[in-house]
C-alpha positions as CSV (number, residue, x, y, z in Angstrom):
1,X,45.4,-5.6,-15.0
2,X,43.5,-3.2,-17.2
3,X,40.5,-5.9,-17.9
4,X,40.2,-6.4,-13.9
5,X,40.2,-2.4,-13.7
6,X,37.7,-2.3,-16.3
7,X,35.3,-4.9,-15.1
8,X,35.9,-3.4,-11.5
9,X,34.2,0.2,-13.0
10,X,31.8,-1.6,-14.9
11,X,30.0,-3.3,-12.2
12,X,30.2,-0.8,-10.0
13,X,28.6,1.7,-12.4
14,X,26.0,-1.0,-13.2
15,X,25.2,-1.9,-9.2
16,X,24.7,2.1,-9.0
17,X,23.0,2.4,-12.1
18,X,20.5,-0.2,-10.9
19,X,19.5,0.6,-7.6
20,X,16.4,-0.1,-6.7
21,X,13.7,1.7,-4.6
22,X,14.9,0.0,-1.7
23,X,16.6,2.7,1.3
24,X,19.7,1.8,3.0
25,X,18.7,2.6,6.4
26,X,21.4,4.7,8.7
27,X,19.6,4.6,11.8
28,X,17.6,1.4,12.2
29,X,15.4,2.7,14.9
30,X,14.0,5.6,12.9
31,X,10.8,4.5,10.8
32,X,11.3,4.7,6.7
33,X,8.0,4.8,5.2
34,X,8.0,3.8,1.3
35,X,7.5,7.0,-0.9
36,X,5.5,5.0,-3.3
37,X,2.7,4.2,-0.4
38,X,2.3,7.4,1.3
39,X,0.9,10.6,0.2
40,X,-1.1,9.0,-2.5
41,X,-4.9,8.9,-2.5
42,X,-5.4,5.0,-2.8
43,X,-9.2,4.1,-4.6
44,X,-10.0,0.4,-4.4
45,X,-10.6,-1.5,-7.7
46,X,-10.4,-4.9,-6.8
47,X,-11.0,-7.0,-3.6
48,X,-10.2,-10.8,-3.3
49,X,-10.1,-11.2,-6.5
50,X,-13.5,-9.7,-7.3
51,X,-13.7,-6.2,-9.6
52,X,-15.0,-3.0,-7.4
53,X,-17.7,-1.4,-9.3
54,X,-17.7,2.4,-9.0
55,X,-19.5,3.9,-5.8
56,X,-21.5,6.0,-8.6
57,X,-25.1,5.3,-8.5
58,X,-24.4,2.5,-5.6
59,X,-25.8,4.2,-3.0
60,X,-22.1,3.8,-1.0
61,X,-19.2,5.8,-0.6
62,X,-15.6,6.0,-3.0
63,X,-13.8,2.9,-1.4
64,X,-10.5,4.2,-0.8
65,X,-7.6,4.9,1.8
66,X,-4.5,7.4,2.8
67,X,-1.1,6.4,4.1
68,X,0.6,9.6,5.9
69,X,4.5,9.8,6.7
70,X,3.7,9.8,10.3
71,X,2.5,5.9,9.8
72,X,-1.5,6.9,9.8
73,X,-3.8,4.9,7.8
74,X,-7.2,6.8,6.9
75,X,-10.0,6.1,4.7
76,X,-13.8,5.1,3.9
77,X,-14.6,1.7,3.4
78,X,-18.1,2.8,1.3
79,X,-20.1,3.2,4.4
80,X,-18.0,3.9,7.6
81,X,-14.7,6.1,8.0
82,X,-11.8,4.4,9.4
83,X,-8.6,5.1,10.9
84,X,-5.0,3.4,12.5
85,X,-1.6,2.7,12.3
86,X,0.7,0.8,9.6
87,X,4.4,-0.1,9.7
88,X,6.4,-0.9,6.9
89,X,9.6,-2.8,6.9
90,X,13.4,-1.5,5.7
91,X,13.0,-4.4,3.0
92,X,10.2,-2.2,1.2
93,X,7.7,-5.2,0.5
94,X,6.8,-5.2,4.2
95,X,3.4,-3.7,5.4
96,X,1.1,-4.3,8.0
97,X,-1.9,-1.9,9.6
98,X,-3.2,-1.9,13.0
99,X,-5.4,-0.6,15.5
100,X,-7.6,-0.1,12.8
101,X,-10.7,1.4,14.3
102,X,-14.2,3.2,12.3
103,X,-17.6,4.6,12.6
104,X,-20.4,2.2,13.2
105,X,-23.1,4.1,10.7
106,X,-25.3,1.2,9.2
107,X,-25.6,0.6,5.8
108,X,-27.9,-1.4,3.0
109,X,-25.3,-3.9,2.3
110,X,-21.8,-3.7,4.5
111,X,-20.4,-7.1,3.1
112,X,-17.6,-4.8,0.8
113,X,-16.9,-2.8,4.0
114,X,-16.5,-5.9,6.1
115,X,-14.5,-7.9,3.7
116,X,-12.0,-4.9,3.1
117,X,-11.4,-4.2,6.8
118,X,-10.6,-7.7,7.3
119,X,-8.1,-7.8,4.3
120,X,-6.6,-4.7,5.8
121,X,-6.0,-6.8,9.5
122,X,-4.7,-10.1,7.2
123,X,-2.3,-8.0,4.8
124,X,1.6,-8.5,5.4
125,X,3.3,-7.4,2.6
126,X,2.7,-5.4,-0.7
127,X,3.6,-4.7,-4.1
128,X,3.8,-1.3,-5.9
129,X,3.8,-1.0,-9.6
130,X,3.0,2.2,-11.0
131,X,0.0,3.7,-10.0
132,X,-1.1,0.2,-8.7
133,X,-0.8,-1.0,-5.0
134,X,-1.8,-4.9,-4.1
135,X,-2.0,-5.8,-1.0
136,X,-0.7,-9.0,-0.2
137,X,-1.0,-12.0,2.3
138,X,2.2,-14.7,2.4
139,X,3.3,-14.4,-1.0
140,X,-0.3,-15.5,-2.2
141,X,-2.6,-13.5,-4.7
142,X,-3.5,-9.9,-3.7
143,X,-6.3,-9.5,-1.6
144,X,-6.9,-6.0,-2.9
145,X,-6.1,-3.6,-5.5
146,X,-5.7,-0.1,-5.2
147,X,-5.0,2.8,-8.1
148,X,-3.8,5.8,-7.5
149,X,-5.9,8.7,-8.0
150,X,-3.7,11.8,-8.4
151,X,-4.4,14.9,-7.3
152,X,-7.1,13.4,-4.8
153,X,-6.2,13.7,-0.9
């Protein structure tokens, strides 16, 4: 009886122990946004599988984007401002954004720009490791790759 008792404590210790960032959600109808997305000033380093130079000396704007509690997506895509929603689901690899809307300044080269707004619209899930977010499409490669930038809002 002991060894069952003992086994009992031990994986209970260990399932607590090992939690994951995952939220048990109480009310299913209230929105839980991931801690590890929002908040965090997200500058984009790689896009379909291609490095992002630095906007230094490129004649475009930092690439990057804001998540907010409120489930607000904000950012510059190197030329234009954009805005709009995102959900995330309770599994925590969720994400999607939408109603994604910008400013229509014109620009030397808008390829980057146009590339990353339609990653944004494709994206369904993502991955956080660190100070790295990928977004993700059906479990394939990332489509983008974004570092945290601390300090930076």
């Amino acid at each position: 009886m002991k060894i069952f008792q003992f086994i009992f404590l031990a994986s209970v210790f260990t399932s607590v122990g090992c939690s994951s960032s995952k939220t048990t959600d109480l009310n299913p109808a209230a929105p839980k946004l991931s801690a590890a997305l929002t908040g965090i000033y997200w500058k984009l380093t790689e896009l379909n599988g291609e490095s992002v130079a630095d906007a230094k000396g490129s004649g475009r704007r930092e690439i990057f984007m804001l998540l907010d509690e409120d489930g607000r997506v904000s950012g510059n895509g190197g030329c234009n401002g954009f805005g709009g929603t995102f959900k995330t689901s309770g599994d925590g690899f969720r994400l999607t954004f939408s109603q994604l809307i910008g400013t229509q300044m014109a620009c030397p080269d808008m390829s980057l720009e146009s590339r990353l707004f339609k990653v944004l619209e494709a994206t369904d899930s993502y991955y956080v490791n660190h100070n790295e977010l990928q977004l993700i499409r059906a479990r394939m490669a990332p489509l983008a790759k974004f570092i945290a930038i601390p300090d930076k809002k």
